[in-house]
C-alpha atoms as one frame of an Amber mdcrd trajectory, in Angstrom:
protein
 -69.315  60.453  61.196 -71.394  63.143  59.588 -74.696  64.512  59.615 -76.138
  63.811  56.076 -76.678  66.297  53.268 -76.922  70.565  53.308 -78.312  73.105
  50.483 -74.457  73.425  49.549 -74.219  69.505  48.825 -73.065  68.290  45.018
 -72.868  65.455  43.412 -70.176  63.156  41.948 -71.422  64.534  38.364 -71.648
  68.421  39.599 -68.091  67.724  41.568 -66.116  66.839  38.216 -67.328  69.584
  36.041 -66.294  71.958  38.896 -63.065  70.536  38.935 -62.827  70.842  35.576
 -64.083  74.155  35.453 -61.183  75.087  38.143 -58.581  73.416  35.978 -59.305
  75.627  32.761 -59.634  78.994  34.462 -56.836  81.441  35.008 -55.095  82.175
  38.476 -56.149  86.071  39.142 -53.035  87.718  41.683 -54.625  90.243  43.429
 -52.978  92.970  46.111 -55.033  94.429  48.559 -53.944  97.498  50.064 -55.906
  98.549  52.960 -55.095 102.193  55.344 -55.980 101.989  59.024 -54.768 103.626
  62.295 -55.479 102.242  65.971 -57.164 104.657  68.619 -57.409 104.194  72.237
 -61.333 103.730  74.551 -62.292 103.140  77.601 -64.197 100.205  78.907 -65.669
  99.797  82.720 -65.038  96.084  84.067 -67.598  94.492  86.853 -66.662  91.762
  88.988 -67.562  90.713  92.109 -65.118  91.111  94.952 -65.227  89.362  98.941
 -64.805  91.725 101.464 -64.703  91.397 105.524 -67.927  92.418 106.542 -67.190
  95.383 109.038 -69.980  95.918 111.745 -70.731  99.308 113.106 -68.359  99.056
 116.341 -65.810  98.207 113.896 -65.168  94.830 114.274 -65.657  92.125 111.265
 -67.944  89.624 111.161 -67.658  87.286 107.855 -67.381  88.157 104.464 -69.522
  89.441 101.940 -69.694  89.760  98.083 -69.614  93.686  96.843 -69.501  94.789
  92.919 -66.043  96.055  91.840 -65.738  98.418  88.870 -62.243  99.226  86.874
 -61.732 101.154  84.348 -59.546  99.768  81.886 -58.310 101.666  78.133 -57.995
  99.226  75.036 -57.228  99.846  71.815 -58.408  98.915  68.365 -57.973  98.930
  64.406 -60.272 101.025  62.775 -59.655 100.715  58.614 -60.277 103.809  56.232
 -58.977 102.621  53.007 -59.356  99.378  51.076 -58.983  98.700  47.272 -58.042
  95.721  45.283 -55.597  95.771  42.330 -55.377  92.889  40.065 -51.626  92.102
  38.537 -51.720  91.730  34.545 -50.536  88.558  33.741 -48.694  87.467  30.644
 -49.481  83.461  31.350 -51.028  80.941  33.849 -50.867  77.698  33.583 -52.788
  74.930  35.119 -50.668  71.647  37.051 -53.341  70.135  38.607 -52.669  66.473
  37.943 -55.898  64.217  37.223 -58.242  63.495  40.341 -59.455  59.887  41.043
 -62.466  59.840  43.365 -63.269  56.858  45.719 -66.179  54.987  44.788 -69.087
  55.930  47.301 -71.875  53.188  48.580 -74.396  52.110  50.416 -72.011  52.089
  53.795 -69.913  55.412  52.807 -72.524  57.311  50.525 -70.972  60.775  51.953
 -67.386  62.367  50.206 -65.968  64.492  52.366 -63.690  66.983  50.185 -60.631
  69.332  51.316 -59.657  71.109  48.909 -56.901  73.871  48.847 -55.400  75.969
  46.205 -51.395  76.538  45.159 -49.912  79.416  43.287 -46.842  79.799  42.234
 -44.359  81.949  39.800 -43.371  80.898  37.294 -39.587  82.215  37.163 -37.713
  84.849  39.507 -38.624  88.006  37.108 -42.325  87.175  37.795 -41.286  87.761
  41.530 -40.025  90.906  41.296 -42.463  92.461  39.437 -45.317  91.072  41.629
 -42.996  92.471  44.994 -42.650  96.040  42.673 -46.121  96.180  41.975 -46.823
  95.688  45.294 -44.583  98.612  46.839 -45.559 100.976  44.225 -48.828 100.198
  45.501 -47.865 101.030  48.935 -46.250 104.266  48.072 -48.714 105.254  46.344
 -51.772 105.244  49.246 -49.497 106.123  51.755 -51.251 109.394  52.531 -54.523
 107.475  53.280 -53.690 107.211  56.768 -50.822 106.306  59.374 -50.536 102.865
  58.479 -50.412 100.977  54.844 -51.010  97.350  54.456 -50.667  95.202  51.740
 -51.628  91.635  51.069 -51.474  89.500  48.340 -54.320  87.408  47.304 -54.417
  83.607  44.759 -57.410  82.998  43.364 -58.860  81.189  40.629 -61.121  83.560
  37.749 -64.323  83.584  38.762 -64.015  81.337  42.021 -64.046  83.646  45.191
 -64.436  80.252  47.328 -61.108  78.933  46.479 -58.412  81.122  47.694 -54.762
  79.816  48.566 -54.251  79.503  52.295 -58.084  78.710  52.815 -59.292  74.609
  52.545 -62.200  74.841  50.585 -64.856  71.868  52.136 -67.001  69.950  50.296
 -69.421  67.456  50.947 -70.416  65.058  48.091 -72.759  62.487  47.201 -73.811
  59.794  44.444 -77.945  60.560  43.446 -78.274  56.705  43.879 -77.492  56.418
  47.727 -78.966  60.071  48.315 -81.525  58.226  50.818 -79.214  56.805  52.950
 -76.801  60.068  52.980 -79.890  62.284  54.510 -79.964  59.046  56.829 -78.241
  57.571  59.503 -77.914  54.604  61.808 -79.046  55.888  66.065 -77.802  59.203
  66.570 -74.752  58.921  64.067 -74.982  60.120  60.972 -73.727  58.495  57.768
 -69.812  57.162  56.953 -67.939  59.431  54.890 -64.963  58.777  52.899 -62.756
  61.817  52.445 -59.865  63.281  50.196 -57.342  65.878  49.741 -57.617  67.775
  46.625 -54.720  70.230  45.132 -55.519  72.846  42.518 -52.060  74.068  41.238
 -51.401  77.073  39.106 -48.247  78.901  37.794 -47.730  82.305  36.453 -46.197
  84.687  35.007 -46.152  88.396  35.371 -46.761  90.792  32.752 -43.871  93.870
  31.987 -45.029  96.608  33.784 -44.476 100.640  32.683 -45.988 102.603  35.404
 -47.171 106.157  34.511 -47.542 108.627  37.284 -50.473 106.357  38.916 -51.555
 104.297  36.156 -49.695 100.655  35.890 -49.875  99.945  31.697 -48.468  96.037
  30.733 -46.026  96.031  28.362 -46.612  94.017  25.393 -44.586  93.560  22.142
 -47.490  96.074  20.176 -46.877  98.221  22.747 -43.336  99.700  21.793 -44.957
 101.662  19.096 -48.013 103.412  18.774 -50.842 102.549  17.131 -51.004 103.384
  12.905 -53.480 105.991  14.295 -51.478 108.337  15.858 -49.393 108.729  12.936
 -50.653 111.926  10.305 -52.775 110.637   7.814 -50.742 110.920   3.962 -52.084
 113.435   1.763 -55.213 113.351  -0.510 -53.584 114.232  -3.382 -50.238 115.444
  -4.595 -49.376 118.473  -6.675 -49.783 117.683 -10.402 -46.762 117.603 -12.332
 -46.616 120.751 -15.381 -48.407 120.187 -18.099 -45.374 121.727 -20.577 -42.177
 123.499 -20.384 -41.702 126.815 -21.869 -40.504 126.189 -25.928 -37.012 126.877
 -27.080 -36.493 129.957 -29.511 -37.490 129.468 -32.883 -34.111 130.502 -34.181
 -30.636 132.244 -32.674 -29.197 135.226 -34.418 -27.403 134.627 -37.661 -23.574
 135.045 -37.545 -22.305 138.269 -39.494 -21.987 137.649 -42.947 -18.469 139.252
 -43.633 -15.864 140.484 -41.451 -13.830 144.390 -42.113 -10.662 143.527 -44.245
  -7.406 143.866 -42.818  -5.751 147.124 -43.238  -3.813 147.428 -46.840  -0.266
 148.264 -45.133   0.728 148.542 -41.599   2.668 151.932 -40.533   6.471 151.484
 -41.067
């Protein structure tokens, strides 16, 4: 049995766009990494003790009831450090199969929802770099104090309610028996029907290049930079001569004659 409707109530109507809201959004992975230490205090325990009663001749007589003190030294966590780090993902994908709700009336106007969320990667790599994004995480913050925790959080974009490992309650109602949901029969409230709902989601992780403390994706633009970071070309090239020195006008002439050959050569 319940008891009737609350400010966080929905309706059939307001239930199904949420679901379907749910269904189109993308899984967000996020680590936490929290630094604590533990330190040691001191607390002072009262409790009531019997004791003989002693008279003044030394001889008892009874009991009585006397206040006891002890002083006893606990210890507790005391956190310094915590940050959230979302992983980039390359895809999510949404499994949720579709949801049939029971038909409420008159005697069961109440829906009692559980709902719980699933994540899951999508392939082994995914794994690995969600476990090495993680322990870079940890080795990073390490100095924060004497002890480093991480934990790894599923949840839906824009949903903080629905995290995996928490059931998400709901309690829903159809406008037309809204009167007898805020109503009930004696000192019981109104039937409820109830179901189990399963919001599944798969990812997968993004390449990750990590850069002294700065995590970058990797994505296929990403292997070469950007057309900005190349030099621009030049405005203008050097023109090309206007004309090439002229050829001579003329070579020399050749000689006209050549000196005759002697008339007789020496005997």
């Amino acid at each position: 049995m319940g008891s009737g409707l609350s400010k966080e109530s929905m309706s059939v109507e307001q239930l199904q766009v949420y679901l379907e809201d749910l269904k189109s959004r993308d899984v967000c992975v996020t680590v936490i990494v929290s630094a604590c230490h533990y330190e040691k205090y001191a607390v002072t325990e009262t409790h009531n003790e019997i004791v003989p009663r002693t008279e003044a001749d030394g001889d008892t007589f009874g009991h009585k009831i006397v206040p006891v003190s002890r002083r006893r030294m606990k210890q507790r966590k005391v956190e310094t450090y915590r940050q959230e780090h979302i992983l980039p993902l390359q895809l999510s994908s949404d499994l949720t199969g579709p949801v049939l709700l029971p038909l409420l009336t008159k005697e069961h106007p109440i829906l009692n929802v559980k709902m719980n969320l699933d994540v899951f990667p999508l392939d082994g790599r995914s794994s690995e770099i969600l476990d090495q994004f993680k322990m870079r995480l940890a080795d990073q913050f390490q100095n924060r104090d004497k002890i480093i925790e991480t934990e790894i959080q599923y949840s839906v974009g824009g949903h903080k309610t629905l995290t995996a490992g928490k059931r998400l309650k709901l309690h829903v109602y159809n406008p037309e028996f809204e009167d007898e949901a805020n109503s009930g029969s004696c000192c019981f409230g109104p039937s409820e029907k109830t179901i189990k709902i399963s919001i599944i989601k798969k990812f997968t992780a993004a390449p990750l290049h990590y850069a002294v403390n700065q995590v970058v994706p990797i994505t296929p633009s990403s292997h070469a930079p950007p057309p900005q970071f190349y030099p621009p070309p030049p405005a203008s090239y050097p023109a090309p001569p206007i004309s090439y020195p002229a050829p001579p006008a003329s070579y020399p002439a050749p000689p006209i004659s050549y000196p005759a050959p002697p008339a007789s050569y020496p005997a």
